[in-house]
C-alpha positions as CSV (number, residue, x, y, z in Angstrom):
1,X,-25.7,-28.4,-17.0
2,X,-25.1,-30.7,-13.9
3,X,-23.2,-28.9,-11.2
4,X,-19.6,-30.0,-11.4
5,X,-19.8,-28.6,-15.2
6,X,-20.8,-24.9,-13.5
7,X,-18.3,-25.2,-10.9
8,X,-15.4,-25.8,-13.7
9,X,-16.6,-22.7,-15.1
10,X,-17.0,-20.6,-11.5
11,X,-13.5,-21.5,-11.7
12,X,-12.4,-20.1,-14.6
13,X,-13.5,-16.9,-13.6
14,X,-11.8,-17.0,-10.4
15,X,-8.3,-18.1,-11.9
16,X,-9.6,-14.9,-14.0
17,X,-9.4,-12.5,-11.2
18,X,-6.2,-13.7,-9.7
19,X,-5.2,-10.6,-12.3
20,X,-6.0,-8.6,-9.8
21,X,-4.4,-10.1,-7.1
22,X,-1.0,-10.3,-8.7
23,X,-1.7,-7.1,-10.3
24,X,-1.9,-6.0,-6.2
25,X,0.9,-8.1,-5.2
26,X,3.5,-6.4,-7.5
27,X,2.1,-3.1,-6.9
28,X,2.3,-2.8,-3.3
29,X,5.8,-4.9,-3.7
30,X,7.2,-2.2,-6.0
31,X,7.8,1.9,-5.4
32,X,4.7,4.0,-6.3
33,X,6.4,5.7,-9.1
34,X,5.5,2.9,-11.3
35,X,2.4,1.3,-9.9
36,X,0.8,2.3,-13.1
37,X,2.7,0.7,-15.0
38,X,2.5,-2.6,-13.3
39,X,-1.6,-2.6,-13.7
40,X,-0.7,-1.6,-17.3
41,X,1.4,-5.0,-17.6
42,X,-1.0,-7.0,-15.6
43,X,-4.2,-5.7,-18.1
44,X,-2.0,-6.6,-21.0
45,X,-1.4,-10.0,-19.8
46,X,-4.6,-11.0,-20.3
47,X,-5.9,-9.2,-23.1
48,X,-2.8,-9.7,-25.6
49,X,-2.7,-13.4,-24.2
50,X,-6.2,-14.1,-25.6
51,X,-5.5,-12.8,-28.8
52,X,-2.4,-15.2,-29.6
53,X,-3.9,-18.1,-27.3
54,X,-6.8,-17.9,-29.9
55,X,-4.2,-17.8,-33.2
56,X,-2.1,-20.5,-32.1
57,X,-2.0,-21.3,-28.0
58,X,-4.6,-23.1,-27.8
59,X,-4.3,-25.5,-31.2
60,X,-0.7,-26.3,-29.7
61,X,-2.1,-27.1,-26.1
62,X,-5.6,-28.6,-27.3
63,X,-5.3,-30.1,-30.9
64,X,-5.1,-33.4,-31.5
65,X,-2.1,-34.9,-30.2
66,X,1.3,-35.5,-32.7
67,X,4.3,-35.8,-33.0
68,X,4.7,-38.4,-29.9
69,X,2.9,-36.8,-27.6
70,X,4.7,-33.6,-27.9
71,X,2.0,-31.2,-29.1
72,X,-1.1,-30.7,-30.0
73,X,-2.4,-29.8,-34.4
74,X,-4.1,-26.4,-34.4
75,X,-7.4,-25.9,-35.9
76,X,-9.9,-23.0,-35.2
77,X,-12.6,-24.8,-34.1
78,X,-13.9,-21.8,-32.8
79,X,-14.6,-20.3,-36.0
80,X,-15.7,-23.1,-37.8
81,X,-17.8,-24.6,-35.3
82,X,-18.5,-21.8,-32.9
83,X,-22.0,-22.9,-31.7
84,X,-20.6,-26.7,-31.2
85,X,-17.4,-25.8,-29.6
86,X,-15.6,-27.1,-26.4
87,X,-15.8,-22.8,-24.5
88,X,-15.7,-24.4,-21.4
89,X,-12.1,-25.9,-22.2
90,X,-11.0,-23.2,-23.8
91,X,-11.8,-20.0,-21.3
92,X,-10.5,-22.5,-18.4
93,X,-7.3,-23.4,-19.7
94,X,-6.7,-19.3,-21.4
95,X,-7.2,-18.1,-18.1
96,X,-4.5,-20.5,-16.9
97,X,-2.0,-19.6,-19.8
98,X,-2.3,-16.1,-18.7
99,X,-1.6,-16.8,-15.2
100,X,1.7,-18.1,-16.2
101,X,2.7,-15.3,-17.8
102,X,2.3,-12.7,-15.6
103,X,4.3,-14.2,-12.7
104,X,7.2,-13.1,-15.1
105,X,6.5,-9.6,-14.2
106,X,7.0,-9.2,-10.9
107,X,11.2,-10.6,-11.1
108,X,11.7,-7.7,-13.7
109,X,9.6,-5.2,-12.3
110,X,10.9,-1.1,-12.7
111,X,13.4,-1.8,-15.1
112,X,11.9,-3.2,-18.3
113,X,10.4,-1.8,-21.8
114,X,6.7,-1.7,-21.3
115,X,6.8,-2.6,-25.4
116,X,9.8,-5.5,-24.9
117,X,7.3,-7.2,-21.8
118,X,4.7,-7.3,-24.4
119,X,6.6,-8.9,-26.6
120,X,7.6,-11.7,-24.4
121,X,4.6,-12.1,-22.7
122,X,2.8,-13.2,-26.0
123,X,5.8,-15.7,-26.8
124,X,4.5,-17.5,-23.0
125,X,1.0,-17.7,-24.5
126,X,1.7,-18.5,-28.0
127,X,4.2,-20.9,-27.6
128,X,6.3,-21.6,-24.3
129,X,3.3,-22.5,-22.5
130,X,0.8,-24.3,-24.8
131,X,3.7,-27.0,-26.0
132,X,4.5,-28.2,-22.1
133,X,1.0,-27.9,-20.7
134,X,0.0,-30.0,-23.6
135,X,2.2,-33.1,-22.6
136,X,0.0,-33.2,-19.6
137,X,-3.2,-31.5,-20.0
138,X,-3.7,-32.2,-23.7
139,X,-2.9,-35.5,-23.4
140,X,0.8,-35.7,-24.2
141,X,3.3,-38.2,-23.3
142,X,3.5,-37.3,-19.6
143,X,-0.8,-38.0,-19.0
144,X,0.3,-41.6,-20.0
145,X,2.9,-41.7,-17.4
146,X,0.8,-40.9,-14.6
147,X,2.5,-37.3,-14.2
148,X,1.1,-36.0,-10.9
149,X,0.4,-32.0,-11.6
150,X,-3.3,-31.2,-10.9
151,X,-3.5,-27.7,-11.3
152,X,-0.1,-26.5,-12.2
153,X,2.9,-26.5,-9.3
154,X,5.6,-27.4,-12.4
155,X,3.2,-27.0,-15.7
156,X,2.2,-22.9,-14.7
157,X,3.9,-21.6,-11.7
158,X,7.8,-23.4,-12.3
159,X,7.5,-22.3,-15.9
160,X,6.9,-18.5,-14.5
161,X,9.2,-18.9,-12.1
162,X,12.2,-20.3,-14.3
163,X,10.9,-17.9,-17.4
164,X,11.3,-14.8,-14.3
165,X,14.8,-16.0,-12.9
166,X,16.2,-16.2,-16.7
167,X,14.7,-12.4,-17.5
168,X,16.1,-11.2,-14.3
169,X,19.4,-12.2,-14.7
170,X,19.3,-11.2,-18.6
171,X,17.6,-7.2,-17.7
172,X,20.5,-6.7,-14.3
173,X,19.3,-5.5,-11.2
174,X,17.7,-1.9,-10.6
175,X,19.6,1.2,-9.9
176,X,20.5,1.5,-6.7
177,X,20.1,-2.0,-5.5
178,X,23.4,-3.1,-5.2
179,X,26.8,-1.0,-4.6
180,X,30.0,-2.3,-6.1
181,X,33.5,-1.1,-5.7
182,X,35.9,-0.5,-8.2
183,X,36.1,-4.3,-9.5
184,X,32.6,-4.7,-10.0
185,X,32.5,-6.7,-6.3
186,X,29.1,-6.2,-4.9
187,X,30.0,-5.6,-1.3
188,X,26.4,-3.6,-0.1
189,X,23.2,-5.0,-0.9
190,X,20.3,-2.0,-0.4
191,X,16.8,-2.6,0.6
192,X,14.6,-1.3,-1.7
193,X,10.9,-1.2,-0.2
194,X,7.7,-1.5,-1.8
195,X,5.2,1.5,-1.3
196,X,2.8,-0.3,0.1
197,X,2.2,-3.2,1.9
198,X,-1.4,-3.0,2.6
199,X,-1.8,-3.3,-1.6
200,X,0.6,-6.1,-1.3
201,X,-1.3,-7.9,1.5
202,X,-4.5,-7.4,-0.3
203,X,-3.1,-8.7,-3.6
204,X,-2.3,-12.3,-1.5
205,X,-5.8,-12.5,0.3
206,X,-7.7,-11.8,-3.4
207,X,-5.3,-14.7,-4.9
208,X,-6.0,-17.0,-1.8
209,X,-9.3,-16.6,-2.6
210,X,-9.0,-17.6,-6.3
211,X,-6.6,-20.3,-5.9
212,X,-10.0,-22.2,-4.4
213,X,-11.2,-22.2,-8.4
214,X,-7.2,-22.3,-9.0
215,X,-7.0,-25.8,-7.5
216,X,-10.8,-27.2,-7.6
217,X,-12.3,-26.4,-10.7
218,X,-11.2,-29.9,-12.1
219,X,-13.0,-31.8,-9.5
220,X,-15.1,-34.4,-10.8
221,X,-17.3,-34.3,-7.2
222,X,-18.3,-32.8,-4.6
223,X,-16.4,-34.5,-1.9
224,X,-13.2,-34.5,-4.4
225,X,-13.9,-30.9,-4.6
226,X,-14.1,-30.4,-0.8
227,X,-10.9,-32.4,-0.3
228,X,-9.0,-29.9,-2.8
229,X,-10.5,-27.2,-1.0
230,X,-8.8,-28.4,2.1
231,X,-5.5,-29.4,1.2
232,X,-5.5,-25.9,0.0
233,X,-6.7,-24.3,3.1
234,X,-4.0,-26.1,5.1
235,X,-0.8,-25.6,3.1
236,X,-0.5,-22.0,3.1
237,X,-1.6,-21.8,6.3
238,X,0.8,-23.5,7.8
239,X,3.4,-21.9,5.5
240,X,2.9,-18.5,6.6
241,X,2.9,-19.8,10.4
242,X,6.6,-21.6,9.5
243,X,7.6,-18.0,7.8
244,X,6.6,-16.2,10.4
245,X,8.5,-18.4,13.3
246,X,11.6,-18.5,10.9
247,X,11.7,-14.7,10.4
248,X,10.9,-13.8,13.9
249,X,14.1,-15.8,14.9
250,X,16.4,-14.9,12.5
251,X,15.9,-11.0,12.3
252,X,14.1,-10.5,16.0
253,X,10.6,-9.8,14.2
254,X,8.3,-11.2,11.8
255,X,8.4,-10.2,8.5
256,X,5.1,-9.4,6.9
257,X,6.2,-9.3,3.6
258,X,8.0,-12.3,3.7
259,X,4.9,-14.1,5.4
260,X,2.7,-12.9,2.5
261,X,5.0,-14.5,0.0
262,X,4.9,-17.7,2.4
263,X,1.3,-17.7,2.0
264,X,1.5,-17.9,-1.7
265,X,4.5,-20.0,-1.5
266,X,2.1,-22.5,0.6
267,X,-0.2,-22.0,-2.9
268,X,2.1,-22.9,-5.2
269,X,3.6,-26.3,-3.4
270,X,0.2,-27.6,-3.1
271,X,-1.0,-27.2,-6.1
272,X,0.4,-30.4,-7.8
273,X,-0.6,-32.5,-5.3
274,X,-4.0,-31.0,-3.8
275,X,-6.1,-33.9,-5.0
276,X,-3.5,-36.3,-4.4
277,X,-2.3,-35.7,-0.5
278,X,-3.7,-36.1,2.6
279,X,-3.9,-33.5,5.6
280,X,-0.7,-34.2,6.8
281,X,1.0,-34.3,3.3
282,X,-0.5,-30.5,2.8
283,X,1.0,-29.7,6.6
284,X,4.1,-31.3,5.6
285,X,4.2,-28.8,2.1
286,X,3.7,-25.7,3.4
287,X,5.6,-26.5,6.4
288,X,8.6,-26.7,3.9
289,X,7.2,-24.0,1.4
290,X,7.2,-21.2,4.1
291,X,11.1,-22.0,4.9
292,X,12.0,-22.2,1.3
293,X,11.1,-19.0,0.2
294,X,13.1,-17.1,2.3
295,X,16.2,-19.2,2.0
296,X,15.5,-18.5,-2.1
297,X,14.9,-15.2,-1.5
298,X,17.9,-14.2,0.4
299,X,20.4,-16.6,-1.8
300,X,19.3,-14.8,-4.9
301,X,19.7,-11.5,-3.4
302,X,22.6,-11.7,-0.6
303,X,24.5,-14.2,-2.5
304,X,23.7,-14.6,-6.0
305,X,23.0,-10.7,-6.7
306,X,19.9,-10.9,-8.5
307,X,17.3,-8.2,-8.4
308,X,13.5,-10.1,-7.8
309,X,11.3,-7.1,-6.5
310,X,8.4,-9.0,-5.3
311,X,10.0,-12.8,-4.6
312,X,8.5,-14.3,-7.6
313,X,11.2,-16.7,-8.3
314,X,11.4,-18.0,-4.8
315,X,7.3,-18.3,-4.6
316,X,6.6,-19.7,-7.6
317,X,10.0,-21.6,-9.4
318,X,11.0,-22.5,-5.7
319,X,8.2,-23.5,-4.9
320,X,6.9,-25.3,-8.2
321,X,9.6,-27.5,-8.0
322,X,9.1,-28.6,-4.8
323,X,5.5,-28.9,-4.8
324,X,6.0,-31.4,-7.8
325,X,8.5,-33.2,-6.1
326,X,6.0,-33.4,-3.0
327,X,3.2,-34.7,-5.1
328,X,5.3,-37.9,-6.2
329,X,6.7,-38.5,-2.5
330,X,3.4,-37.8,-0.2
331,X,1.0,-38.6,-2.5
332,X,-1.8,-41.3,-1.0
333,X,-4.5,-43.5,-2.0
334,X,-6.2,-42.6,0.3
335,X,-6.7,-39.0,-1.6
336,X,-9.7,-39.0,-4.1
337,X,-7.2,-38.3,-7.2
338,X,-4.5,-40.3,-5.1
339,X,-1.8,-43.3,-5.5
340,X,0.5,-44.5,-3.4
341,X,4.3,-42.5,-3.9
342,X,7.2,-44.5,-2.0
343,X,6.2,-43.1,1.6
344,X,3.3,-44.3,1.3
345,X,3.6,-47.5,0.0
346,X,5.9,-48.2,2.8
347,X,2.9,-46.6,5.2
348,X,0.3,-48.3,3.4
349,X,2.5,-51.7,2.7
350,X,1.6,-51.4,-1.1
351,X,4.6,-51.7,-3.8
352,X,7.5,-49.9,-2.9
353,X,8.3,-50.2,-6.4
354,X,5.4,-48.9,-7.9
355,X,5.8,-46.0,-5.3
356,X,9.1,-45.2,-6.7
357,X,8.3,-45.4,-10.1
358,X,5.3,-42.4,-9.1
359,X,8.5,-40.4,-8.0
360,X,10.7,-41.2,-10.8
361,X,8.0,-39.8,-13.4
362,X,7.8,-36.6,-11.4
363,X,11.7,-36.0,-11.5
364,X,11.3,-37.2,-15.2
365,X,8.4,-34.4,-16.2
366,X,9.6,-31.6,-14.4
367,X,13.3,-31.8,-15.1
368,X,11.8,-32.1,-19.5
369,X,9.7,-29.0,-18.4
370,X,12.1,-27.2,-16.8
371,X,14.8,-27.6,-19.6
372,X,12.0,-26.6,-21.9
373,X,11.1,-23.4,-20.0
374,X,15.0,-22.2,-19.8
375,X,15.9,-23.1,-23.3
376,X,13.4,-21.1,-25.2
377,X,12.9,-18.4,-23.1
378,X,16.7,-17.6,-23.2
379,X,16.6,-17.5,-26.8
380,X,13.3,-15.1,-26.8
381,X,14.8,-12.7,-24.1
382,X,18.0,-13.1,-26.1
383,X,17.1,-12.2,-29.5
384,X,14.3,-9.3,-27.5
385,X,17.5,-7.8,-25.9
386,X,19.4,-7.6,-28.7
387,X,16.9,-6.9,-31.6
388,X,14.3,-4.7,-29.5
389,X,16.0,-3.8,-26.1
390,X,14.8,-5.1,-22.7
391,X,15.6,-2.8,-20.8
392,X,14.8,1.4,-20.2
393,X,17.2,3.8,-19.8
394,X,19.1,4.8,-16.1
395,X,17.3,8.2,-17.0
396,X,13.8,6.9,-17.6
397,X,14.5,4.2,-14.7
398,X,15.2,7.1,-11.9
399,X,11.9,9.3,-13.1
400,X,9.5,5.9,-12.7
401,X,7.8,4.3,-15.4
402,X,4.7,5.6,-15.2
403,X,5.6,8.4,-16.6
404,X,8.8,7.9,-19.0
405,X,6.5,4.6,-20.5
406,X,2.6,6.2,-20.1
407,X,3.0,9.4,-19.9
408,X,1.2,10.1,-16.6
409,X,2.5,12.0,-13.7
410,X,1.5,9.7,-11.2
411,X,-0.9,6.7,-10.2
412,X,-1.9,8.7,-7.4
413,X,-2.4,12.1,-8.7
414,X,-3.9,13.3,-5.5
415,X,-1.6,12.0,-2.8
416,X,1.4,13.2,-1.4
417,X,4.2,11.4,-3.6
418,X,6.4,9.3,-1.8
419,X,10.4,9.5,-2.1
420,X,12.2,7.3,-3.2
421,X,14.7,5.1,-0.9
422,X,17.3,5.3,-3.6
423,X,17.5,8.5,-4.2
424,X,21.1,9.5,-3.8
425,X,22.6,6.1,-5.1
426,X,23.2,7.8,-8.7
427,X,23.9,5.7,-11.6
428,X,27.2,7.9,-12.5
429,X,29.0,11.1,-11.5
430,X,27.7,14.1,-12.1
431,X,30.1,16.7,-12.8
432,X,30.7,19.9,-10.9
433,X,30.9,23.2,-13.5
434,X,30.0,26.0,-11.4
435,X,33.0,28.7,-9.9
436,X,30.9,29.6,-7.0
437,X,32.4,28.8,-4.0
438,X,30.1,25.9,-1.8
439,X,30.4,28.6,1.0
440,X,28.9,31.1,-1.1
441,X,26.5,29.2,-3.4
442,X,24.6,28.1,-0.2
443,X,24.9,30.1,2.1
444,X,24.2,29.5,5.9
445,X,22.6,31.5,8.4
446,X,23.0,30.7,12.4
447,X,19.6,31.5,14.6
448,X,21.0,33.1,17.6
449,X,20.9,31.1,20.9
450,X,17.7,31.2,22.4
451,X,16.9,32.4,26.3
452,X,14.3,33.0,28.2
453,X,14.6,36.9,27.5
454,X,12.0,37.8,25.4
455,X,13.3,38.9,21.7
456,X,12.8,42.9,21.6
457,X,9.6,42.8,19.1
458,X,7.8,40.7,22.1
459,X,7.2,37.6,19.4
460,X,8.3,34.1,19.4
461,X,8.4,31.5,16.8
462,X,8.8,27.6,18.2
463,X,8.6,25.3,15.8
464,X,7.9,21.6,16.5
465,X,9.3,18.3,14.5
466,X,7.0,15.7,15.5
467,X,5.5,12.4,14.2
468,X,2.2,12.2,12.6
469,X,0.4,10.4,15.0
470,X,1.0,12.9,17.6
471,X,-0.4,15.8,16.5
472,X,-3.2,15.9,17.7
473,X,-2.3,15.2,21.4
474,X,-0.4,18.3,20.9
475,X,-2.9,20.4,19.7
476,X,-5.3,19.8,22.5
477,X,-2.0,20.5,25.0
478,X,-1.3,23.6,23.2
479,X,-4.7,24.6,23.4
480,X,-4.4,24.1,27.2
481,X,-1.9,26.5,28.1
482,X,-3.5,29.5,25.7
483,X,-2.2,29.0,22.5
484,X,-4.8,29.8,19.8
485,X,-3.3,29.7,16.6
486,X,-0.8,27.6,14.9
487,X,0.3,26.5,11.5
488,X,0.6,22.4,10.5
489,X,2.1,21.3,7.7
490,X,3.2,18.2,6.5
491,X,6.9,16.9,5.4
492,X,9.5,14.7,4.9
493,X,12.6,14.2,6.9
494,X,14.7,11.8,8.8
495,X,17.9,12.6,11.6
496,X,21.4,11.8,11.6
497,X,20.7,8.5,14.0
498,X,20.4,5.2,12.7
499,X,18.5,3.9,15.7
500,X,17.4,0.0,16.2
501,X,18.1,-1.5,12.2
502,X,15.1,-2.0,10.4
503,X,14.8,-4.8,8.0
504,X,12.4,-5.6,4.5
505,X,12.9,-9.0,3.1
506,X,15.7,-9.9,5.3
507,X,18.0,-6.8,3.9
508,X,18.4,-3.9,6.6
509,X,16.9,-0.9,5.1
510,X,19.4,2.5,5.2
511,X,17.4,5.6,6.8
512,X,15.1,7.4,4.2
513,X,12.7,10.4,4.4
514,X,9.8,9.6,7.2
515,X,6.8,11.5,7.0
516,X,6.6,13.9,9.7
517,X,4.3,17.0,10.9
518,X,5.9,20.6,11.5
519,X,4.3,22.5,13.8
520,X,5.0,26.6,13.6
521,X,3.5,28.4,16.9
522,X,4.1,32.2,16.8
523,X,3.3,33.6,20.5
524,X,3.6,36.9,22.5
525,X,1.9,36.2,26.1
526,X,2.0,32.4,26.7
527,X,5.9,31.8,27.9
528,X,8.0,30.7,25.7
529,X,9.3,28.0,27.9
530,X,5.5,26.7,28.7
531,X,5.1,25.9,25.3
532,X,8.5,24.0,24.8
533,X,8.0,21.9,28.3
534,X,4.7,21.0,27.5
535,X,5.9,20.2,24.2
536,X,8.3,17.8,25.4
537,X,6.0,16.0,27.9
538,X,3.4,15.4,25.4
539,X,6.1,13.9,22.7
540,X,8.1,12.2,24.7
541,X,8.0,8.4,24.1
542,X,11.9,7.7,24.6
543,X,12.6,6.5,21.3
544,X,14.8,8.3,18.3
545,X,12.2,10.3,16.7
546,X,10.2,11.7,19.0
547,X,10.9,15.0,17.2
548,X,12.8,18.2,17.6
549,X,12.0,21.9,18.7
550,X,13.7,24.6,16.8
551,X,13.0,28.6,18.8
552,X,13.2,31.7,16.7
553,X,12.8,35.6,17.9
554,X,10.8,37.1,15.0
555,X,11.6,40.5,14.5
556,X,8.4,41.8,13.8
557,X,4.8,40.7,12.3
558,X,2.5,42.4,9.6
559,X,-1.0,41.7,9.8
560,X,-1.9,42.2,5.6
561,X,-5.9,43.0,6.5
562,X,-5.5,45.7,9.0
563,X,-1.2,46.7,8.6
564,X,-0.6,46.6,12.3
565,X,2.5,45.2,13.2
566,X,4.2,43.5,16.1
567,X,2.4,42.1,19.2
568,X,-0.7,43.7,17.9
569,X,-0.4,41.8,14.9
570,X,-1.5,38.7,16.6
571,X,-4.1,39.8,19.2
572,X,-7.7,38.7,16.7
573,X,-8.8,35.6,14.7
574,X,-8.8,36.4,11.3
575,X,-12.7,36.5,9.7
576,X,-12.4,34.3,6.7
């Protein structure tokens, strides 16, 4: 085996992984309540993919060619021939079916029927997705036009992109995300933040990483292989540095989200044309890539009201169709897979013509791709919706997936759950059937005011509202002035003030629980007022949440060990 043959296959098994890395991706793009359910969808990709790629996918993508071109004869070679047969061809291009279909998850993400996804995800990989990539790769009728798609901008990533945009306008947005008045106007649009972005932001290096076998495995040398590499270095580079300049101007900051999707976004325009562009056509790509999906982004959600949870129409449809048209316009000669499109011919002083006919087929291929894509996977999401169901109930929806579809509690069984931002946007009205009195039902007890006059059992509780990061600058102050004891637990909470607007994916997110510490100090001898000043000087940063302190005269204290009671109650450390 000569070493471009084990490169191809090096490649297969990265494209492989990128599993993981949109498995990631979605995850920390989502709310933790269904993280589990996301791996669950991403594992199932894969695994339910093989099995119909191997019944019928890859006969339609691989067989010989019929019908004009437009898809390939199945036959089962690997049955009948197993020792003899092409595996190389067929592990490469299963691991690029499944890629396809997964970027459908992510647009219709916390909403959907874990059994109506499968469904649909085995319709991409038994037929939506062998038929098209056949009219290229299997050596339909757009590999005799010259259609320019190396390693999948229109072919894999437009037809997940188009195939996600049609199922999230079909499932409806998620609870919560949008507020309408009485005649169905939207007229708020809520930010709805993933759980974590550190997940998110490792889910984009693992794919970067990949898309190197993504892009490369095809080369047919080492210096076309090291040119691929390249172009695929520079796109998403620059298309993160042109997100992160655009963001940082229009909402004051940069937006790390958004910048992870530009890096992706980079990805996806350059994979078309990675063997066929130069360094400045890659620039020029991501350049473009990195504005495009946030403009996609926030039309779909300001203005078109349609609920994508992790931007996976805007990286990969938005993207795939303009990395295809890119490969036409800036692809060169001078490129190892290269020929002249119409700005370089005029560059170059080659054919115009001939230039513009490179173009014309790209326009050609994708819009036939892209009418392909919608089409059938309109009618499959149709007939699932109304057959099976697409979507879970508002009940099931507000409790998470993970549970209502797997029956588990949590993905992170050991953590501190998180709280959801949408918690108090309720689906419907819930009615009110009690007689009690709100004045009565909860009931309201005032702390008297404090002073400086000690409360007549000698004991005083101060407790202290502070942020997480600070506690332990408090402890070693409190420690300082005598106090040798306190209680710290952790909780949830946020104030009445809005403070500076904070934004996720260009949407300004509405105040939500923050994770705070609480404090409780119980003292007898140390002044009161030494621990609230010192207190204050050690949480005081000037901004709106520096915390609170809340003083309470205790009217006595039992010691359970030894029954004393009062000041005396307090005077040892307790011998665990």
């Amino acid at each position: 085996m000569d070493s471009t043959a084990l490169w191809f296959l090096i490649g297969a098994v990265l494209v492989f992984f990128m599993q993981c890395g949109f498995a990631m991706v979605e995850t920390g793009f989502t709310r933790a309540k269904n993280a589990g359910n996301i791996i669950m969808k991403n594992l199932m990709d894969f695994c339910i993919g093989t099995i119909v790629f191997m019944a019928l996918g890859a006969g339609l993508l691989l067989g010989e060619d019929t019908l004009f071109g437009l898809v390939g004869i199945p036959n089962y070679g690997y049955i009948t021939n197993f020792a003899t047969y092409d595996w190389s061809s067929f592990v490469f291009n299963l691991v690029f079916c499944a890629t396809t279909a997964t970027i459908v998850s992510g647009a219709m993400a916390e909403r959907t029927k874990f059994s109506a996804y499968c469904i649909y995800s085995a319709i991409i990989s038994l037929v939506v997705y062998p038929v098209e990539a056949h009219w290229l790769w299997g050596g339909g009728w757009l590999s005799r036009l010259g259609f320019i798609d190396y390693a999948g901008s229109a072919l894999i990533h437009m037809v997940g992109g188009i195939s996600a945009l049609i199922g999230a306008i079909i499932l409806g947005p998620r609870l919560g995300k949008y507020v309408r008045d009485a005649k169905g106007r939207v007229i708020k649009v809520n930010a709805i933040p993933g759980h974590s972005i550190p997940l998110g932001a490792l889910g984009c290096f693992i794919l970067w990483f990949c898309w190197y076998g993504f892009n490369g495995a095809a080369a047919k040398s080492i210096p076309e292989l090291a040119q691929i590499l390249g172009t695929t270095t520079i796109a998403p580079a620059v298309a993160t540095v042109s997100c992160m300049i655009y963001t940082w101007i229009k909402n004051g900051k940069p937006d790390v989200s958004m910048c992870l999707n530009a890096s992706l976004a980079g990805l996806v325009g350059v994979t078309a044309g990675c063997a066929n562009v130069d360094a400045i056509g890659a620039a020029i790509i991501g350049a473009v890539s990195g504005i495009i999906v946030v403009l996609i982004v926030g039309f779909l959600d300001l203005k078109l009201h349609i609920d994508d949870p992790v931007g996976a129409v805007a990286v990969h449809m938005g993207n795939g169709i303009w990395g295809t048209i890119a490969a036409g316009l800036l692809s060169t000669n001078t490129a190892s897979a290269g020929v002249d499109g119409p700005i370089y011919a005029l560059i170059h002083g080659t054919s115009f013509t001939a230039g513009l006919k490179v173009f014309g087929v790209q326009l050609l291929g994708m819009t036939c791709i892209a009418l392909w894509t919608a089409v059938t996977m309109f009618i499959f999401f149709k007939i699932i919706e109304k057959t099976h169901g697409l979507r879970v109930s508002p009940e099931e929806e507000i409790a998470g997936l993970d549970s209502t579809e797997h029956g588990m509690p949590s993905a992170y069984a050991d953590f501190v759950p998180s709280v959801d931002p949408t918690v108090g946007y309720a689906y419907k009205e819930i009615a009110v059937t009690g007689t009690v009195p709100p004045a009565e039902a909860v009931e309201v007890k005032t702390v008297p005011d404090f002073t400086d006059t000690p409360a007549p059992s000698g004991i005083t509780k101060i407790e202290i509202i502070c942020r997480e990061r600070m506690l332990e600058s408090l402890k070693n102050a409190m420690t300082e002035i005598g106090i040798t004891g306190m209680t710290v637990s952790h909780v949830m909470g946020c104030g009445i003030q809005k403070g500076k607007p904070e934004y996720y994916r260009g949407v300004e997110v509405e105040p939500s629980l923050l994770p705070k510490v609480q404090v409780d100090i119980v003292v007898s001898t140390v002044p009161v007022r030494d621990v609230i000043e010192t207190a204050k000087k050690v949480l005081y940063t000037g901004h709106i949440g520096d915390g609170k302190i809340f003083v309470y005269r205790v009217e006595n204290a039992v010691k359970v060990r030894t029954g004393e009671e009062g000041v005396a109650a307090l005077q040892d450390v307790e011998q665990y």
